[in-house]
C-alpha positions in Angstrom: 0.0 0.0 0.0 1.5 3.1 -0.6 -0.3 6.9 0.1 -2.4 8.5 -2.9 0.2 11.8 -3.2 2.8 8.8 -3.8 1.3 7.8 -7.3 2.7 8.9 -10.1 0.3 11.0 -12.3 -2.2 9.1 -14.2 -1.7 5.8 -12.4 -5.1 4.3 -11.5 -5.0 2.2 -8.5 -8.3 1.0 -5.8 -8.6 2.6 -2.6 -7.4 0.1 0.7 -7.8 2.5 3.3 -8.2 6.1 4.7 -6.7 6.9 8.1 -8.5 10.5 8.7 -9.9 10.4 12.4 -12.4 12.6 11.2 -15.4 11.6 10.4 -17.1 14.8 8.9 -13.9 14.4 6.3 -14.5 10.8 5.7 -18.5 11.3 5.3 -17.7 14.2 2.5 -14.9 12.0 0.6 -17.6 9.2 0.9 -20.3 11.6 -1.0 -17.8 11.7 -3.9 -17.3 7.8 -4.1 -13.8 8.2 -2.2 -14.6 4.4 0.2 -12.6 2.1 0.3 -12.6 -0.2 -2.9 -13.1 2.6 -5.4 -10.9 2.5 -8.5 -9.4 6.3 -8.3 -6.5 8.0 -10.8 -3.9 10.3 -10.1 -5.0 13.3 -12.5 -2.5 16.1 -10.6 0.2 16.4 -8.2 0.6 20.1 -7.9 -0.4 22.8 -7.2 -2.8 20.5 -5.7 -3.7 16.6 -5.5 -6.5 15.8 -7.9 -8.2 12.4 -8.1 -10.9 11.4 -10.3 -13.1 8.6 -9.2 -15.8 7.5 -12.3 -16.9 10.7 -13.5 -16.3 12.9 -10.4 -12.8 15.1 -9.8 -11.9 16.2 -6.7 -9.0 18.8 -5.5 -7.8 16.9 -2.8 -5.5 19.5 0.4 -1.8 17.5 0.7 -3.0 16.2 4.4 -6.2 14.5 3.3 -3.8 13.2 0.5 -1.7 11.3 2.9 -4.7 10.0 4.7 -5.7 8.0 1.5 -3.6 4.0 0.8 -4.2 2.7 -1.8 -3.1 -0.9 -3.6 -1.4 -0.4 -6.7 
């Protein structure tokens, strides 16, 4: 397993786990499909992390980034 931000740009890979305590964060990244076992892809590194997950993007901040392992 190996943290989202650690991907290299337009790798897809599933999601295995995400470590946020929070679980306000958790239930909005769960509105967008973001759960564990959803196929994501790497769209951007910079300026900001940006995933895509079926037809959804999200602009991901670099600390909810690292709370995302996935298997590649």
């Amino acid at each position: 397993m190996v943290r989202v931000l650690e991907l290299a740009v337009g790798t897809t890979a599933s999601i295995a786990e995400i470590t946020t305590s929070t679980l306000a964060r958790v239930e909005k990244l769960a509105a967008f499909g973001i759960v564990p076992g959803s196929v994501i892809r790497l769209v951007a590194r910079r300026p900001t992390c940006v995933i895509a997950c079926g037809e959804t993007s999200i602009a991901l901040e670099d600390e909810i980034g690292r709370d995302i392992y996935v298997h590649v």
